[in-house]
C-alpha positions as CSV (number, residue, x, y, z in Angstrom):
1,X,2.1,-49.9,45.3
2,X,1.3,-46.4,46.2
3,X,3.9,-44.2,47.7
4,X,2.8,-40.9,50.0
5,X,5.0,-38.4,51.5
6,X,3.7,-36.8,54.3
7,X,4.8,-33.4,56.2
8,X,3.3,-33.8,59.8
9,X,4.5,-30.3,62.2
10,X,3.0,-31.6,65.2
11,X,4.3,-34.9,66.8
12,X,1.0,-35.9,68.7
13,X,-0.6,-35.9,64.8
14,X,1.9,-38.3,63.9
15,X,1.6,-40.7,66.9
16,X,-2.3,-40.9,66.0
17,X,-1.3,-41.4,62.6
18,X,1.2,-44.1,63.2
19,X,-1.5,-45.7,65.1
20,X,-4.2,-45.7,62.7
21,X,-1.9,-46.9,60.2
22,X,-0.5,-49.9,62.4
23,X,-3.8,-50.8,63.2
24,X,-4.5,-51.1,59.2
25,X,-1.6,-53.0,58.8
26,X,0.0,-50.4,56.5
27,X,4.2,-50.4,56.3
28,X,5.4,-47.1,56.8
29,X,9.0,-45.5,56.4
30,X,9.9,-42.7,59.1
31,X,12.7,-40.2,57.5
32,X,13.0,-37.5,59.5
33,X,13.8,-33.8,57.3
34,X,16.6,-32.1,58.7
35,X,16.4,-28.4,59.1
36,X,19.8,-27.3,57.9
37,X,21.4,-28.1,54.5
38,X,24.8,-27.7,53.5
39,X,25.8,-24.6,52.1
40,X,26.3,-26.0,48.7
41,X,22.8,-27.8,48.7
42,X,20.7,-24.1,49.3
43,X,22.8,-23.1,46.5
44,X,22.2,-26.0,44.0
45,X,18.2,-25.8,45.1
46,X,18.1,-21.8,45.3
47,X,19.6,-22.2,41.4
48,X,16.9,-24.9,40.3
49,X,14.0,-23.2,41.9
50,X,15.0,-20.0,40.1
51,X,14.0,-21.6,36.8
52,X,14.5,-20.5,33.1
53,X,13.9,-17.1,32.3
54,X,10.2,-16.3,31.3
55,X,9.5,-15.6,28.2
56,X,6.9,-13.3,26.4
57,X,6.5,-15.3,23.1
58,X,6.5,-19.1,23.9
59,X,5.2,-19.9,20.3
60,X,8.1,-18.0,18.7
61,X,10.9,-19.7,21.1
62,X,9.1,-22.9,20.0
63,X,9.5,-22.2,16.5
64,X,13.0,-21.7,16.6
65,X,13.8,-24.6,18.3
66,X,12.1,-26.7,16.3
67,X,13.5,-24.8,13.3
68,X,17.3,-25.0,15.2
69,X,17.1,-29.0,15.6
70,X,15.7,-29.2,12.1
71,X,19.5,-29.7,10.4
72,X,20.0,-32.7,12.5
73,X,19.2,-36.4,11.0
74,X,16.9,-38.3,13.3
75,X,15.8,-41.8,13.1
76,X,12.9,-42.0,12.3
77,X,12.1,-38.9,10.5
78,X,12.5,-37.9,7.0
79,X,15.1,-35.3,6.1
């Protein structure tokens, strides 16, 4: 099963859509988005979009990870 989400701005697109797929016998799920979200929700999504800080040295951060989860026994791996 393949799932698609569509955006569709303009409601006579989506009642040509919703024919075409009736008439190809194709199930389709109707959620509208609402325009306003909670306070708390712009905030949570505002926070996740920001993302980690960049950084200029991705190999370096790498290697001290790797080098900072080193000490810790894992199954699996010799220590």
């Amino acid at each position: 099963m393949t799932r698609i989400v569509l955006e569709i701005p303009q409601d006579k697109d989506l009642d040509l859509l919703l024919a075409l797929l009736e008439r190809l016998n194709i199930r389709v799920i109707q959620k509208t988005h609402e325009k306003e979200q909670p306070g708390a929700a712009k905030e949570d999504l505002a926070f996740i979009l920001k993302g980690l800080p960049a950084r200029k040295d991705f190999d370096a951060f790498v290697r001290d990870f790797e080098e900072s989860r080193k000490d810790r026994p894992l199954p699996g791996r010799e220590n």
